[in-house]
VEXTIGU-579711 format. One record per residue (C-alpha): x, y, z. Coordinates in steps of 0.02 Angstrom, whole numbers, padded with zeros to 5 digits, always signed. Layout:
<rs>
XYZ...
</rs>
This chain:
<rs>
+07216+09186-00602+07063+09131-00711+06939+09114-00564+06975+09271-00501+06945+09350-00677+06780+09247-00691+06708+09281-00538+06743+09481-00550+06676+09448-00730+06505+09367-00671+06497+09484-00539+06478+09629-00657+06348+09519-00745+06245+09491-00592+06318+09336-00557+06332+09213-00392+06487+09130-00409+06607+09189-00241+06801+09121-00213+06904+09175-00066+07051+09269-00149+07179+09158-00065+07157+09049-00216+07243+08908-00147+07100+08808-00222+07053+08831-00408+06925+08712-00512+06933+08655-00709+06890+08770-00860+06702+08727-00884+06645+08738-00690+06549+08905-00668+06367+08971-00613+06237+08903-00740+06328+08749-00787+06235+08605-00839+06297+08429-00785+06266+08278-00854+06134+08170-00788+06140+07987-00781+06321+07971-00779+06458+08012-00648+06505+08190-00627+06687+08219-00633+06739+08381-00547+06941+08437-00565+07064+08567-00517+07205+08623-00425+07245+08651-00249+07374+08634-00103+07457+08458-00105+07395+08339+00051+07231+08447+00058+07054+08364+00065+06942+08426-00041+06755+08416-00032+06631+08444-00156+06428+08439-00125+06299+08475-00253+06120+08532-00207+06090+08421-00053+06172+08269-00101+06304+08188-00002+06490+08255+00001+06602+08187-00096+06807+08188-00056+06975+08188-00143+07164+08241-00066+07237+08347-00173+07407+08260-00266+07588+08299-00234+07569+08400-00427+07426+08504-00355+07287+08409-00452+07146+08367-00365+06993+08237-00453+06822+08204-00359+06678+08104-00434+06505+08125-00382+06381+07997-00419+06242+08005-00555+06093+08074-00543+05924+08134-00626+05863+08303-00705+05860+08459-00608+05867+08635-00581+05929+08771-00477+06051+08687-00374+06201+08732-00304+06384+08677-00307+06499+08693-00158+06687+08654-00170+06796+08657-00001+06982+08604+00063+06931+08682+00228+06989+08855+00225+06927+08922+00053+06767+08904-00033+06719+08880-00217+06516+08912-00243+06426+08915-00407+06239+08938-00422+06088+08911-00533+06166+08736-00591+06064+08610-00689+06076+08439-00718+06020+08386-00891+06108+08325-01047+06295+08386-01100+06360+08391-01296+06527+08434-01343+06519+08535-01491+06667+08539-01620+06754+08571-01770+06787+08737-01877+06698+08864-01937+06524+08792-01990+06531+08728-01802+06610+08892-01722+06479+08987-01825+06393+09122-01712+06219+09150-01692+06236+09325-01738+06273+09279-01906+06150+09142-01931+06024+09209-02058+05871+09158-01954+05918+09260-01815+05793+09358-01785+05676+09221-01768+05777+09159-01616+05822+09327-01526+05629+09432-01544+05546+09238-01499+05557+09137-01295+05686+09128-01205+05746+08951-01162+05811+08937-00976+05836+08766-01021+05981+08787-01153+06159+08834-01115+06311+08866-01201+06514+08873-01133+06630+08936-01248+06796+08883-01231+06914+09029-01251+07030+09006-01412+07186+09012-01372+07323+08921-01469+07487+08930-01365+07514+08917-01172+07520+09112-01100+07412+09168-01242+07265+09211-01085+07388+09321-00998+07420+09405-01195+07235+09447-01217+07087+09505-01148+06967+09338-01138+06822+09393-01056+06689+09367-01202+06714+09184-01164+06752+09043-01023+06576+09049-00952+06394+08989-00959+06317+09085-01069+06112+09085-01065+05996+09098-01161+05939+09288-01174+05953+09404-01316+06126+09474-01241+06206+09291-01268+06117+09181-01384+06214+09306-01541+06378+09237-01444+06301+09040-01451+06373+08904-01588+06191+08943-01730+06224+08731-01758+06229+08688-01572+06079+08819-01532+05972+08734-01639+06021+08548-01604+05986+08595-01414+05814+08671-01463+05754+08522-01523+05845+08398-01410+05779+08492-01250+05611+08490-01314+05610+08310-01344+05681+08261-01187+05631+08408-01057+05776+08416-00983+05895+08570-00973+06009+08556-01112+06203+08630-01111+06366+08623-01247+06524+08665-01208+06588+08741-01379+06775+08688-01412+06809+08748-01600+06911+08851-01702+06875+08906-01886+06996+08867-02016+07069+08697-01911+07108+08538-01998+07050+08384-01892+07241+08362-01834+07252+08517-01714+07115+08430-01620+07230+08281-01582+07346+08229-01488+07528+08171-01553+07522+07988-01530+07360+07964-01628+07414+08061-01774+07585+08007-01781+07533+07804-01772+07457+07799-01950+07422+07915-02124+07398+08070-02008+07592+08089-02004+07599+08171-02175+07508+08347-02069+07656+08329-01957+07795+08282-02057+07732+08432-02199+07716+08559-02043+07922+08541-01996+07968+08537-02158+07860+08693-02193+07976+08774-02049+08138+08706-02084+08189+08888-02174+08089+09002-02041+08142+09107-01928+08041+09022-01799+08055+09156-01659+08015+09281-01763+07892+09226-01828+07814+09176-01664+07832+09348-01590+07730+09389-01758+07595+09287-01699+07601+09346-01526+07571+09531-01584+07447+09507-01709+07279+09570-01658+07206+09457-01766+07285+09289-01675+07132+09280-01556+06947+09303-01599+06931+09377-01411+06755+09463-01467+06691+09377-01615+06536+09500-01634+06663+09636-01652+06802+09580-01757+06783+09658-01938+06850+09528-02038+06739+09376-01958+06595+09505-01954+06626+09513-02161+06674+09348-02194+06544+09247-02094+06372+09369-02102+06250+09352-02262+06291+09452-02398+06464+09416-02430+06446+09401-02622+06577+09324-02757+06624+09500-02825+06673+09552-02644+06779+09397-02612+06852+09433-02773+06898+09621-02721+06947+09563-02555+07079+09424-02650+07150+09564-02764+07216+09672-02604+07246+09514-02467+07267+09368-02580+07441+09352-02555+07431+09368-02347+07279+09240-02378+07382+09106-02481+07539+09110-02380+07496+09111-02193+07655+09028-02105+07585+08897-01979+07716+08942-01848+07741+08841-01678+07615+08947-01600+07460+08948-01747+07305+08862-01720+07329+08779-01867+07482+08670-01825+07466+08499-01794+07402+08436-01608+07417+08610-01550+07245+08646-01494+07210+08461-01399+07351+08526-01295+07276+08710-01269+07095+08680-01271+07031+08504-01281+07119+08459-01102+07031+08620-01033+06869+08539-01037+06919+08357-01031+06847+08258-00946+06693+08376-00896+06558+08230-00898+06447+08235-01063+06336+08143-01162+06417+08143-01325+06502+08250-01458+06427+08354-01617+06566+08386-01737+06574+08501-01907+06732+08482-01968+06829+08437-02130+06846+08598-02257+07047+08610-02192+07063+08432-02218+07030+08445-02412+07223+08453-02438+07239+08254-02383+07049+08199-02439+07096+08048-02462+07146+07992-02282+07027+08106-02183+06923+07942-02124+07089+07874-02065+07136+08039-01972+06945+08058-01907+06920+07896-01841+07092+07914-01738+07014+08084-01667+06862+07983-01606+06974+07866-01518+07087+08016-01444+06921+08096-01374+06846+07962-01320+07026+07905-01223+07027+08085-01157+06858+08073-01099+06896+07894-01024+06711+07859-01113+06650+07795-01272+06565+07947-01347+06426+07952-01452+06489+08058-01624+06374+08160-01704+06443+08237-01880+06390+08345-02011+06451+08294-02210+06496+08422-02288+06401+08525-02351+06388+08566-02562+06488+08699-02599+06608+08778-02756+06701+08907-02724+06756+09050-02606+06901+09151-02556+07016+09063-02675+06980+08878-02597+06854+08763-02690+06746+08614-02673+06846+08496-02806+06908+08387-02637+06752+08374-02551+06670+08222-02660+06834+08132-02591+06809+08190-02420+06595+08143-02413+06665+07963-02460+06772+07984-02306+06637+08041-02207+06533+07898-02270+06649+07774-02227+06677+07833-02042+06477+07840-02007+06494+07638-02077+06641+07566-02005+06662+07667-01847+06550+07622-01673+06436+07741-01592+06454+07877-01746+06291+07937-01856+06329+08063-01992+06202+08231-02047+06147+08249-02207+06165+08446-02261+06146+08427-02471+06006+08545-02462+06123+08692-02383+06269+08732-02460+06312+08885-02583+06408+08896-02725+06523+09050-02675+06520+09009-02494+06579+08903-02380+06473+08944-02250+06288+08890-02261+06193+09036-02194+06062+08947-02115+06115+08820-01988+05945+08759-01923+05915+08608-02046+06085+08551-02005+06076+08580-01800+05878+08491-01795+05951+08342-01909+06100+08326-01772+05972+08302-01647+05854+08187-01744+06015+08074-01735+06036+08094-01541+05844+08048-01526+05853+07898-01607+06018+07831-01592+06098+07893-01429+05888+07903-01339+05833+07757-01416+05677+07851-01495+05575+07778-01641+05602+07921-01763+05658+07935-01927+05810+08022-01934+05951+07971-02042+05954+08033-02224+05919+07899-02356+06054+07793-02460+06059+07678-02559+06057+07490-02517+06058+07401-02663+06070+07410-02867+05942+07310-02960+05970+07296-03151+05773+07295-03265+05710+07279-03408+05701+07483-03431+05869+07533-03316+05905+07506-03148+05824+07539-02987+05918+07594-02812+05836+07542-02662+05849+07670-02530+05851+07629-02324+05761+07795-02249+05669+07822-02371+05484+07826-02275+05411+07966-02352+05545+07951-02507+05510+08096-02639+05584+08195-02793+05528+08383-02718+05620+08457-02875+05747+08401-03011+05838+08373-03105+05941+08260-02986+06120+08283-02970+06157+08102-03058+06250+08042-03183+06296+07847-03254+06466+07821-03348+06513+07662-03453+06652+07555-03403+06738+07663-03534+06710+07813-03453+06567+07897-03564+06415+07976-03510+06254+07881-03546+06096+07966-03557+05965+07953-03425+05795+07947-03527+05676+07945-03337+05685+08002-03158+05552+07939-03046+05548+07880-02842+05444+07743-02841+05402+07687-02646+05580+07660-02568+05681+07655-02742+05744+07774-02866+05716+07733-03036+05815+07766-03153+05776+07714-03353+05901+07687-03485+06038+07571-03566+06187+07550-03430+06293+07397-03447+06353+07303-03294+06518+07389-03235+06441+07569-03268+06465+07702-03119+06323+07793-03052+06376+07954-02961+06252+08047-02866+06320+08234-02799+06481+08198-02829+06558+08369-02875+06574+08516-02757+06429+08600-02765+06267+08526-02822+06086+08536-02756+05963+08367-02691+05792+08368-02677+05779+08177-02645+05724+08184-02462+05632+08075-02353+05482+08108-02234+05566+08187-02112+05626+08307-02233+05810+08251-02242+05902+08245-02401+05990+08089-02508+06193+08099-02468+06296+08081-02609+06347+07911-02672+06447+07809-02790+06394+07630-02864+06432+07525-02984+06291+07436-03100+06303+07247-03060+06300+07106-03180+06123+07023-03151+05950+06937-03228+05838+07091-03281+05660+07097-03234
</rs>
């Protein structure tokens, strides 16, 4: 049923794509006019068809390729790499119907996701007027995947806002991921190449929806799903699942026009509004049941989303993710790193990750940012021990009473200074600076900073501390940056912690040349001759 929907819905938006209505012959999720494929690598193309059918799929004027179509109606065909391009066109056959899409590019592909700092629309991004009254991009390209949390859920609701190439015009781009906009801006004008993401996110999930059962059950991750069935050992699961189906509020079907996300997410959400908003929802706010049909629930949304867009050929992922995990801080590297591997096993291809820390933040809607130092160490530790993962700095965008930073440029451009120089091999600076090593002197101690080209103090006073081995404060007496090391003067003692941002919310304005900020850290003072 989809590509009929989708090709009456681009239709009535001008679109080329045409489909026999026999639909004996049906392609994946992401494959639609204006797709971008990913160059350089082979293109996988999927879908479903009459068993013992040949299938034959040509792009622009490229040779066919063919695939017979399985005895479960599944039907794979690869077509070989190639270079940028533009305007080509996709034809899909088993001999009596025909699948067409137009206007498809060939450029670079990210996966984009995580919750709602990732799912965060355009149309609430603060800067958007800047984007929508400037040029038009042809170049950049965005797929949402339609959230949908439980098989059936498409027939439930009215999914038209989503499951197509969006481009970039002013009816769209408010409809576009604000962090993925802005990482393809400045990706696609690196590279000149067209530039699409296919958005797979959900705000509000912890990293173990995103998984599948097997990598969450094999190690710490089991507490989500051992917690979850004991959480429904006393509910009325049916009922509560024909709950879910009927609430209007189960599917963000049109994000732009939903109140709540409209109030929650736009600028201007201020504490004594969240506070008035707790005192007549708290209660429904603090005690959602995460039924068998939430988004919430473990491994739930690899099942319903993920595998809708696996293994559509791409060049890496961009994640934002972690706020949901603050419950079990303390083994969200554990649970990430098994995500990596269950994405990168989906995708039969080791992905690059991209990920955002998070961001500094206190307190909002009754949730706070007491976890987060826990969770930045996690994030930390991923980004060092895990292959083929480079982590965003985003200390200079948080808010106290928000969650949500409000502008999402820094963090997108900073995701795609990584890309550049790590996944494209360009000579840039773009990881944010941290420390490398402690060296006790005379006056204090100084921390010698990788990054740090460029290394200054553009306000203060830093977000730093240094406790004894006894756990008292000791004063700090000087700040200064000094070349690639900060400087700190004073008497600590070997065995002293220095913590830098390590609370919630706090605010950095140690950055680097390219503008990117210090992440937090925790050291301890070594024993050692002083200068």
């Amino acid at each position: 049923m989809r590509r009929v929907v989708m090709a009456e819905i681009d239709a009535a938006r001008g679109g080329a794509a045409k489909q026999s209505l026999r639909e004996a012959l049906l392609t994946g999720l992401p494959f639609g006019d204006r797709m971008v494929l990913q160059r350089r690598k082979d293109i996988h193309v999927w879908g479903t068809g009459e068993a013992g059918c040949t299938v034959e799929v040509r792009l622009g004027s490229d040779a066919t390729q063919r695939g017979t179509v399985a005895l479960d109606g599944t039907w794979t065909v690869s077509l070989p790499p190639r270079e940028a391009a533009h305007g080509l066109r996709m034809v899909i056959t088993d001999g009596r119907n025909v699948v067409e899409f137009c206007d498809v590019a060939v450029g670079e592909v990210w996966i984009a996701g995580g919750q709602s700092n990732m799912e965060y629309f355009l149309a609430f991004d603060r800067d958007r007027r800047h984007v929508l009254d400037g040029l038009m991009n042809a170049d950049i390209r965005y797929f949402d995947t339609p959230r949908a949390s439980y098989d059936g859920q498409w027939d439930d609701r009215d999914y038209s806002r989503f499951g197509f190439w969006r481009a970039s015009t002013r009816e769209d781009l408010p409809y576009f991921s604000a962090v993925a906009y802005y990482f393809a801006v400045e990706l696609q004008a690196s590279l000149d190449v067209p530039v699409g993401i296919v958005g797979c996110n959900w705000g509000g999930t912890p990293a173990c929806a995103w998984m599948g059962e097997d990598y969450l059950a094999d190690g710490p991750g089991r507490v989500w799903i051992d917690e979850h069935r004991a959480a429904l050992v006393d509910v009325d699961v049916e009922r509560v699942s024909a709950e879910y189906r009927a609430d209007p509020m189960s599917a963000t079907t049109d994000p732009l026009k939903t109140s709540i996300l409209t109030l929650l997410l736009n600028p201007g959400f201020p504490r004594l509004a969240q506070k008035a908003l707790l005192a007549v929802a708290g209660e429904r706010l603090r005690n959602v049941v995460v039924g068998p049909l939430h988004p919430y629930r473990p491994t739930g949304l690899h099942e319903t989303m993920l595998k809708r867009v696996a293994p559509y050929s791409a060049r890496g992922v961009i994640w934002y993710q972690g706020e949901s995990d603050a419950p079990h801080a303390d083994i969200y590297g554990s649970v990430f790193e098994s995500l990596i591997h269950c994405w990168r096993d989906l995708w039969r291809d080791e992905l690059p990750f991209l990920f955002v820390q998070l961001a500094p933040f206190g307190e909002w809607l009754g949730s706070t940012g007491e976890a987060y130092p826990r969770v930045r160490q996690q994030q930390q530790s991923v980004a060092d021990t895990v292959p083929g993962t480079w982590m965003a700095s985003s200390s200079d965008s948080g808010l106290q009473w928000d969650v949500h930073p409000k502008r999402k440029k820094s963090i997108g451009s900073r995701l795609a200074l990584l890309a550049r120089r790590h996944v494209h091999g360009q000579d840039i600076l773009a990881d944010a600076p941290r420390p490398v090593t402690v060296l006790p002197t005379h006056s204090g101690i100084e921390i010698r900073m990788s990054d740090a080209d460029g290394l200054v103090l553009r306000r203060g006073p830093l977000p730093i501390e240094v406790v004894s081995p006894a756990g008292r404060p000791l004063p700090i007496t000087r700040v200064a940056v000094e070349s690639d090391r900060l400087v700190l003067e004073g008497s600590f003692p070997a065995g002293s912690t220095i913590r830098f941002a390590w609370t919630g919310y706090y605010e950095v304005g140690l950055v680097n040349g390219a503008g990117i900020p210090a992440t937090p850290f925790y050291l301890e003072v070594p024993e050692g001759p002083r200068s």
